[in-house]
N, C-alpha and C positions, 0 to 999 in steps of 0.2 A: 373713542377706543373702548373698550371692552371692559368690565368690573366686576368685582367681583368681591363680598365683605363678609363681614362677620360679625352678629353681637350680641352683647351679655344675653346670661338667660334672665335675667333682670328685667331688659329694657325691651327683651322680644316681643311681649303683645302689645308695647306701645309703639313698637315700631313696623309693625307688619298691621295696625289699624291704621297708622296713616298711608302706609305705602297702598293702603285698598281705599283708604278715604280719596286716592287722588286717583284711581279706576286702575291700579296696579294690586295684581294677588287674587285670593286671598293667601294667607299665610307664603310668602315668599321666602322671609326664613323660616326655611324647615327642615333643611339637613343639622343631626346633633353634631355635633364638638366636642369633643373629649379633651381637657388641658390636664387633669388631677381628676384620679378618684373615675368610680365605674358608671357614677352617671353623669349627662351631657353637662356640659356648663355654658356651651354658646349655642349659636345655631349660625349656618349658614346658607346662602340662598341658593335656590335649586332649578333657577331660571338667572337671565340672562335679557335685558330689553332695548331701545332705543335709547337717544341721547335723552330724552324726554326723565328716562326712567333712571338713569345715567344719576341726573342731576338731582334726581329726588333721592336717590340712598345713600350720595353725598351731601345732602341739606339734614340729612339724621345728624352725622356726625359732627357737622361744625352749628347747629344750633338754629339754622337759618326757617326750620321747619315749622318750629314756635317763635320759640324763646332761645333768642342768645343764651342765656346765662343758664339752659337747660339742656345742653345736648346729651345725646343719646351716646352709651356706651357701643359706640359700632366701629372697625376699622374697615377700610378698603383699598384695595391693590385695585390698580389700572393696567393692564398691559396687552399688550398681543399676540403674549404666548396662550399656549394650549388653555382651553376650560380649567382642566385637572390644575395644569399650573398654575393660574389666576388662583383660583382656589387655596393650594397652598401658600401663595406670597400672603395671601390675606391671613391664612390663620399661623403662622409665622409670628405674627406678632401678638399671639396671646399661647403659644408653644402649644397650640389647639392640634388635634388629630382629628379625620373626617373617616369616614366608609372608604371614599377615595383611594386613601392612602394608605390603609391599612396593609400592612405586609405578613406572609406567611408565618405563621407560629411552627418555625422553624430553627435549626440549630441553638447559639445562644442569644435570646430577648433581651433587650437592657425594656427599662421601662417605656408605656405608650400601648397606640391601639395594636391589634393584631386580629388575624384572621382564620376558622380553624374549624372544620368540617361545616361550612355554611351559619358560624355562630360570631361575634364578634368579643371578645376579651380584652380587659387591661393587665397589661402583666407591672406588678407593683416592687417586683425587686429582680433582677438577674437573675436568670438562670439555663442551665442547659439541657433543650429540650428531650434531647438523647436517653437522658438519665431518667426525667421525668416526661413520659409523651402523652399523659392523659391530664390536660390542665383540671379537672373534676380532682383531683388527685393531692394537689398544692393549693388551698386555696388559700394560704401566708403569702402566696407567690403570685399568683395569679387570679382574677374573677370575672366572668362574663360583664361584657358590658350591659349595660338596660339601656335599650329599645324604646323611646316612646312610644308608648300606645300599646303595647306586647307584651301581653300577659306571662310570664314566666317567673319560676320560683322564689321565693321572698331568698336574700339574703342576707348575712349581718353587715352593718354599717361598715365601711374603713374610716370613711372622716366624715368632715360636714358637709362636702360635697354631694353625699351619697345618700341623702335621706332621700326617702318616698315623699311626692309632692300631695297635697291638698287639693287642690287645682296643678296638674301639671300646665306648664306653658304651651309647650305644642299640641296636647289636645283639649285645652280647656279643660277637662275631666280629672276625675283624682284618680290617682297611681291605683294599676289592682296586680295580685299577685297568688301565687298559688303557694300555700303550704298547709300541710297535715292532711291534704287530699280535700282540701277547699279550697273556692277563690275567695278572696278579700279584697275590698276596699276601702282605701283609707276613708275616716271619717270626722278624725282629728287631728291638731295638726298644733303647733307653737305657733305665736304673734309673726314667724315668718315663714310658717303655711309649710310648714318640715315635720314629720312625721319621723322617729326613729324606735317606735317601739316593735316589737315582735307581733305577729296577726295572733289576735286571740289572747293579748295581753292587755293591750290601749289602744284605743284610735283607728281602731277598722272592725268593718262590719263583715260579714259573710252573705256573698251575694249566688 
């Protein structure tokens, strides 16, 4: 039957090296996740294979891969509904949003992804769109999502979610961003590879 998972951004490059270590990928998970906060936190996979492969992105999760005592942070839904739907039962249980599922940034938002002239956004408190229709406008309210890999304007933190990577996980590479009419890239980073200062303060270089 048909599967479909989700997991941490933690455990993503050790679990998308073994799924290539056994001739599956590369990078399988590679769709971001959104649960909190305007950058990704999981990743989900953007293919789909035999029982073969079936049973490999279920031996992540219960440990069977390595090490019992070391499983990988991944969940997975089995079913025979729709792709889209497979996808959702999986991230359901880390209250994860995908590209997928994003809904128009229309009327009133409660929190989650959204979607809004070909851009994607997290809106971080209710509100209604009517009153406010240019999310650039609210950003207490509202802030583009980040893109892995997609160079766009530096902005300020909301949480710990949201820091600029060192190494980001989906492209190996470190976060770059544009502000004051440069690009930057990170160049330092805290003992967990997070970056939160401003470009041209600490920790990035101008490239």
């Amino acid at each position: 039957m048909p599967i479909s998972a989700v997991v941490s951004l933690a455990d993503l490059g050790r679990a998308n090296a073994h799924l290539e270590s056994l001739g599956f990928g590369p990078r399988n998970f590679s769709r971001p996740v959104y649960s909190s906060g305007t950058a990704p936190t999981h990743a989900t996979l953007h293919a789909w294979g035999g029982a073969s492969f079936i049973n490999a992105v279920k031996s992540l999760a219960d440990g069977s891969w390595a090490d019992p005592s070391d499983p990988l942070a991944v969940e997975w839904s089995e079913t025979g509904a729709a792709p889209s739907d497979r996808v959702s039962n999986a991230l359901a249980t880390v209250s994860g949003r995908w590209a997928g599922s994003a809904q128009k940034l229309t009327g009133v938002v409660t929190p989650g992804l959204y979607l809004h002239e070909g851009d994607y956004w997290w809106v971080i408190s209710e509100y209604n769109t009517s009153i406010w229709s240019n999310p650039r406008d609210i950003p207490n309210l509202i802030r583009r999502a980040r893109v892995p890999g997609r160079v766009e304007p530096w902005s300020q933190l909301l949480d710990q979610f949201d820091a600029y990577k060192l190494v980001n996980p989906f492209t190996g590479r470190p976060d770059r961003v544009m502000h004051k009419g440069q690009t930057w890239e990170v160049s330092r980073a805290d003992e967990a590879g997070n970056n939160v200062w401003e470009p041209g303060v600490f920790g990035w270089i101008a490239v």
